[in-house]
PQR file with spaces between the fields and no chain letter, atoms N, CA, C, O and H, PARSE charges and radii, in Angstrom:
ATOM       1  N    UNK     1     -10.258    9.698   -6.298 -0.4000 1.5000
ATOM       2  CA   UNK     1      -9.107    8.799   -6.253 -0.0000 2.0000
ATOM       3  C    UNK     1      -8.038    9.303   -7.202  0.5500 1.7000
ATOM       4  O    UNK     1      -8.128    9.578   -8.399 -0.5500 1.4000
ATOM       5  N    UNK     2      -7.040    9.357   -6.405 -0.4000 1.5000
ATOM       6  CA   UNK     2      -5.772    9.569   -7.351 -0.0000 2.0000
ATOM       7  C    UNK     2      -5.387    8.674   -8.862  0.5500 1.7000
ATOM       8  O    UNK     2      -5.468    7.447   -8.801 -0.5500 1.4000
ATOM       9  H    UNK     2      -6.966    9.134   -5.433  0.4000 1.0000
ATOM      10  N    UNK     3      -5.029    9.242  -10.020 -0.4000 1.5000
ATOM      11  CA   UNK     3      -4.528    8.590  -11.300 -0.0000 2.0000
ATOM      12  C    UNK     3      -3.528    7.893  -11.077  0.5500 1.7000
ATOM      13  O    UNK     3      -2.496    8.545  -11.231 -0.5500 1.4000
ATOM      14  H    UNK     3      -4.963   10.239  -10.070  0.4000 1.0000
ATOM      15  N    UNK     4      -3.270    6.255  -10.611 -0.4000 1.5000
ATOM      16  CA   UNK     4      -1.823    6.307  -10.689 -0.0000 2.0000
ATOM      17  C    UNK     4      -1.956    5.227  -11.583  0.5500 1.7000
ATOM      18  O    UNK     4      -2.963    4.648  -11.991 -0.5500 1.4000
ATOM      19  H    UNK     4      -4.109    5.725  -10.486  0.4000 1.0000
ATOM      20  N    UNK     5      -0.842    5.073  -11.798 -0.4000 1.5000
ATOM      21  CA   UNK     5       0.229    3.666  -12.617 -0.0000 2.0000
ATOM      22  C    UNK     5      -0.336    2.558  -12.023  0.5500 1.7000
ATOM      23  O    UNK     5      -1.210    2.591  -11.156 -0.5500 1.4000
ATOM      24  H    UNK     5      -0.024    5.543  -11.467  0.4000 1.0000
ATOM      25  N    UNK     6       0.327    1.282  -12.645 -0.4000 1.5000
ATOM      26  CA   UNK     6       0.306    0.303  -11.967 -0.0000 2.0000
ATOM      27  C    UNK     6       1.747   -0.257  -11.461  0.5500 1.7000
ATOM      28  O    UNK     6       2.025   -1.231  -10.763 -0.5500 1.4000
ATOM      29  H    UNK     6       1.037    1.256  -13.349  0.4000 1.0000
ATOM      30  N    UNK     7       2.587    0.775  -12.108 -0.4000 1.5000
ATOM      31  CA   UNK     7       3.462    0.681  -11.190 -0.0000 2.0000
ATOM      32  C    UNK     7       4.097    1.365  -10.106  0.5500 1.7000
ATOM      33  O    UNK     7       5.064    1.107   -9.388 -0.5500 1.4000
ATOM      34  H    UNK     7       2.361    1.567  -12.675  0.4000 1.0000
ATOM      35  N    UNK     8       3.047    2.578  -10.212 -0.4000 1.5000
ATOM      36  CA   UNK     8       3.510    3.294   -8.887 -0.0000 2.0000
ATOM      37  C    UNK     8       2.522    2.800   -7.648  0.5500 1.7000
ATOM      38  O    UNK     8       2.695    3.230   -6.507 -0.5500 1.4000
ATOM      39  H    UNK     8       2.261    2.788  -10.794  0.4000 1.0000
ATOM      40  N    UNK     9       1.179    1.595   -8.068 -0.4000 1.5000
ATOM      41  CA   UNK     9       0.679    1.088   -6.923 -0.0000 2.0000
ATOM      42  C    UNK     9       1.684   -0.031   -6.544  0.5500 1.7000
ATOM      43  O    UNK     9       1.704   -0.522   -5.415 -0.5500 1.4000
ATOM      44  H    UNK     9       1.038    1.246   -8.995  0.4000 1.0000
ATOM      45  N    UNK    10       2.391   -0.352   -7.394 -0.4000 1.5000
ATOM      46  CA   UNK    10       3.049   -1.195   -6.898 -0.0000 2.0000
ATOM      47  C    UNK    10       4.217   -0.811   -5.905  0.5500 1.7000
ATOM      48  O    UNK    10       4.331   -1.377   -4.818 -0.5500 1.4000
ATOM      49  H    UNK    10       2.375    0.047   -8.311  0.4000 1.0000
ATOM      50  N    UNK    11       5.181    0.298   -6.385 -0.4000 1.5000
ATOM      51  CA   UNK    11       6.044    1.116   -5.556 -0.0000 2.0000
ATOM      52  C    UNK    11       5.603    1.314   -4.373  0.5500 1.7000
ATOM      53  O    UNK    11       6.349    1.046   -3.432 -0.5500 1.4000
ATOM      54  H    UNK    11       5.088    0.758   -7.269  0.4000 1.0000
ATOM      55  N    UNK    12       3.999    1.942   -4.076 -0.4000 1.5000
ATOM      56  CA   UNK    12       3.665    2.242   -3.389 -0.0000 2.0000
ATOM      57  C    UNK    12       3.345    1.044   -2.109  0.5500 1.7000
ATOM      58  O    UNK    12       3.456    1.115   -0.885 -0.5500 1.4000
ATOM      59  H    UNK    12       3.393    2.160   -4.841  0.4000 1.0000
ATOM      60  N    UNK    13       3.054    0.319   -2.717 -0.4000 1.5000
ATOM      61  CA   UNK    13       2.616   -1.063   -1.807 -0.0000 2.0000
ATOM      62  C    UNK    13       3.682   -1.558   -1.098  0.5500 1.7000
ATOM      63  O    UNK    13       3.721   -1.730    0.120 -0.5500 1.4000
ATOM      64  H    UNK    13       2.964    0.261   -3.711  0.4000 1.0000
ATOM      65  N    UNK    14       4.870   -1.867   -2.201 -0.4000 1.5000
ATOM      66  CA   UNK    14       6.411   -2.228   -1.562 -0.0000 2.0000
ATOM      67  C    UNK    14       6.967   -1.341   -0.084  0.5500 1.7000
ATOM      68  O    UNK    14       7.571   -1.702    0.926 -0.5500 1.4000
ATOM      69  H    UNK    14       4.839   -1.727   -3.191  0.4000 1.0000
ATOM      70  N    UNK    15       6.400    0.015   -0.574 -0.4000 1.5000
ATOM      71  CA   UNK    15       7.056    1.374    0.225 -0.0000 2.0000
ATOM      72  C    UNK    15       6.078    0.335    1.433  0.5500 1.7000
ATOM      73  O    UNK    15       6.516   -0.608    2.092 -0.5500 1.4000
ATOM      74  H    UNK    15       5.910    0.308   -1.394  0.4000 1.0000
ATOM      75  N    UNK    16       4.930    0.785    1.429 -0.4000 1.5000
ATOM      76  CA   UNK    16       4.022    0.283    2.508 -0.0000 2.0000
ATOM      77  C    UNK    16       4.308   -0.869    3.405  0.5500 1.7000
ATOM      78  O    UNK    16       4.071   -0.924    4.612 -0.5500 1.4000
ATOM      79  H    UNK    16       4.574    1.551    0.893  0.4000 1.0000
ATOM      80  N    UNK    17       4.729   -1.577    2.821 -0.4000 1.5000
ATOM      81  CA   UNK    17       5.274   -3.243    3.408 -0.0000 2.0000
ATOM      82  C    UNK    17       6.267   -3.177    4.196  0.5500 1.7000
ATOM      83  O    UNK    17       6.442   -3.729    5.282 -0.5500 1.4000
ATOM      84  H    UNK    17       4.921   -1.533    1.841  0.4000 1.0000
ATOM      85  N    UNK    18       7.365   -1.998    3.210 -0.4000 1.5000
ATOM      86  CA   UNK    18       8.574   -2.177    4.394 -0.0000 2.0000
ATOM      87  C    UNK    18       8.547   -1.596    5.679  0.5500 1.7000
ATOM      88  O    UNK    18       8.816   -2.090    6.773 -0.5500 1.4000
ATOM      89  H    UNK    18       7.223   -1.549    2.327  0.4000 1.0000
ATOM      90  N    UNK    19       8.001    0.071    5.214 -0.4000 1.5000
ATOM      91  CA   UNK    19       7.211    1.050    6.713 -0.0000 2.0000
ATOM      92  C    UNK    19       6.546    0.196    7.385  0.5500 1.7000
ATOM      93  O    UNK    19       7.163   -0.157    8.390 -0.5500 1.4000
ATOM      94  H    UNK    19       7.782    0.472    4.325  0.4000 1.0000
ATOM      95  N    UNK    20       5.288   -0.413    7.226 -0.4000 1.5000
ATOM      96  CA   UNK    20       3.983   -0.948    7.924 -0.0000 2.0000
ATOM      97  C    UNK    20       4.209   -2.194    8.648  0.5500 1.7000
ATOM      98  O    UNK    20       3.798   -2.458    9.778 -0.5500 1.4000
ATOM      99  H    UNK    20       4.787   -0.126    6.409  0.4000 1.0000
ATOM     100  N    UNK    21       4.872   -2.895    7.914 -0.4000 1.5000
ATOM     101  CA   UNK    21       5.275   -4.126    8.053 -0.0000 2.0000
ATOM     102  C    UNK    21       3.695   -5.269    7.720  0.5500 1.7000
ATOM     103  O    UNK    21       2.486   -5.047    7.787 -0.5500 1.4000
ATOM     104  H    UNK    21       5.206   -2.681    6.997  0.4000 1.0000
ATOM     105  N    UNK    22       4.737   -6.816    7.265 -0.4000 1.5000
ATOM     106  CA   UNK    22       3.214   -6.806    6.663 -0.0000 2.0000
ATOM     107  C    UNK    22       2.162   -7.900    7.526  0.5500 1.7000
ATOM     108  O    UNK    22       1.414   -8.777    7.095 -0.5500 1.4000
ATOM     109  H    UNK    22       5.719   -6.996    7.211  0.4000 1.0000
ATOM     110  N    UNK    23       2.504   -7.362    9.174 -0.4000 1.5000
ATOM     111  CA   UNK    23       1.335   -8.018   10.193 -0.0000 2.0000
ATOM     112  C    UNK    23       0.410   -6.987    9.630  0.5500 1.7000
ATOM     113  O    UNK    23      -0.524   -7.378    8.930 -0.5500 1.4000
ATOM     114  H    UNK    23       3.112   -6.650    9.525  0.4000 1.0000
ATOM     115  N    UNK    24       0.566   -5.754    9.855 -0.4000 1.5000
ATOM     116  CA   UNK    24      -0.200   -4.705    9.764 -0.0000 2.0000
ATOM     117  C    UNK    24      -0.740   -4.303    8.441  0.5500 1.7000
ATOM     118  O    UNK    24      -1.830   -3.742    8.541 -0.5500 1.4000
ATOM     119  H    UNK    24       1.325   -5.436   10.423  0.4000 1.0000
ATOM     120  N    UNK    25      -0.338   -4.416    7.357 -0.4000 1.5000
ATOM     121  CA   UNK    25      -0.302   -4.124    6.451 -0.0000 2.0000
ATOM     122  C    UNK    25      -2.171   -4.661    6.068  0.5500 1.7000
ATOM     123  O    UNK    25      -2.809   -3.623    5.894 -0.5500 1.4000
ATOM     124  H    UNK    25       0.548   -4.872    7.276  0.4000 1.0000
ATOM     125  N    UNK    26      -2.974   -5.754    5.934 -0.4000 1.5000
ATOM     126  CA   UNK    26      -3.723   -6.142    5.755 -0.0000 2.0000
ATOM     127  C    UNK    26      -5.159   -5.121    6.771  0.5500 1.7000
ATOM     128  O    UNK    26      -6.293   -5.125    6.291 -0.5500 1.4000
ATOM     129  H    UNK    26      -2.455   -6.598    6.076  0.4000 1.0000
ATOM     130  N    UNK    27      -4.979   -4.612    7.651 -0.4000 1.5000
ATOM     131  CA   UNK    27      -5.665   -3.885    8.522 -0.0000 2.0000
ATOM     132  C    UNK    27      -5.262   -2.849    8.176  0.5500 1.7000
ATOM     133  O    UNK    27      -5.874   -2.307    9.097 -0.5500 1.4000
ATOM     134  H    UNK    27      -4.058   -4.608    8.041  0.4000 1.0000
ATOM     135  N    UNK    28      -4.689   -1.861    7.595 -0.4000 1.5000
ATOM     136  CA   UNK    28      -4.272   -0.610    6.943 -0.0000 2.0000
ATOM     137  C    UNK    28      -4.866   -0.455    5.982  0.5500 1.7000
ATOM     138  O    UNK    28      -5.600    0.521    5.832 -0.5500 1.4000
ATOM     139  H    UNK    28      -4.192   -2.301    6.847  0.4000 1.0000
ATOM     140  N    UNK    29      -4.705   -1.359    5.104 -0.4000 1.5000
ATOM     141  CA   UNK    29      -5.330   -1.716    3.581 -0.0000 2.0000
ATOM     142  C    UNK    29      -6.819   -1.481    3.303  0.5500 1.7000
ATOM     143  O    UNK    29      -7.415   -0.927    2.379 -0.5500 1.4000
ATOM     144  H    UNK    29      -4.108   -2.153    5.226  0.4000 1.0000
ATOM     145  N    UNK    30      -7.257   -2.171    4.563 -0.4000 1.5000
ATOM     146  CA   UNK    30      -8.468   -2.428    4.981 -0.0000 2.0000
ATOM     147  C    UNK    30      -9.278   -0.806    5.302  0.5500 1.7000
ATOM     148  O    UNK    30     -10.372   -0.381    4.931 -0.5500 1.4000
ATOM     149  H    UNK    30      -6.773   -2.620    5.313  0.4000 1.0000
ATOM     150  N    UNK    31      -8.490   -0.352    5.914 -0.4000 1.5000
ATOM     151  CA   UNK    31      -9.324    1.132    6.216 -0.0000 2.0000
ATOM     152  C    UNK    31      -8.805    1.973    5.023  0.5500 1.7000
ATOM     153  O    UNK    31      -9.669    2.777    4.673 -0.5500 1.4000
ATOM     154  H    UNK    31      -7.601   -0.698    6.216  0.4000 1.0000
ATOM     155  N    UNK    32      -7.539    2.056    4.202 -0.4000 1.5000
ATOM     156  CA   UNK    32      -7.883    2.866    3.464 -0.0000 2.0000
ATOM     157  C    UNK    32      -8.727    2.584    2.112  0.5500 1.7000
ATOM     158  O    UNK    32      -9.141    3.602    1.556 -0.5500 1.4000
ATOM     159  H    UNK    32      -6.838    1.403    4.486  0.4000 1.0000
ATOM     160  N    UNK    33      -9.028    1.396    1.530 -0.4000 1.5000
ATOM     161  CA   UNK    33      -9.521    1.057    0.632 -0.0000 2.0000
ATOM     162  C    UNK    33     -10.604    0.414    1.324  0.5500 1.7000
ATOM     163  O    UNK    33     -11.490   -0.158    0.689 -0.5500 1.4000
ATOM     164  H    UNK    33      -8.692    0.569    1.981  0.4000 1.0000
C-alpha cells in the first residue's frame, strides 16, 4: 500500500467523487479496498 497523507486521501477521494460520481463511488471503493 502506498504512504499517503491524510490529506492526499482526502484529495484523492474528492478527485474520485467528482470523476466516479457518488452512485458509484461506494461499489468502486468496495473493490479497491
Amino acid at each position: 500500500m502506498l504512504d499517503l497523507g491524510l490529506s492526499k486521501m482526502a484529495l484523492i477521494g474528492a478527485v474520485a467523487l467528482i470523476v466516479i460520481g457518488p452512485e458509484k463511488l461506494p461499489r468502486v471503493a468496495r473493490t479497491v479496498g
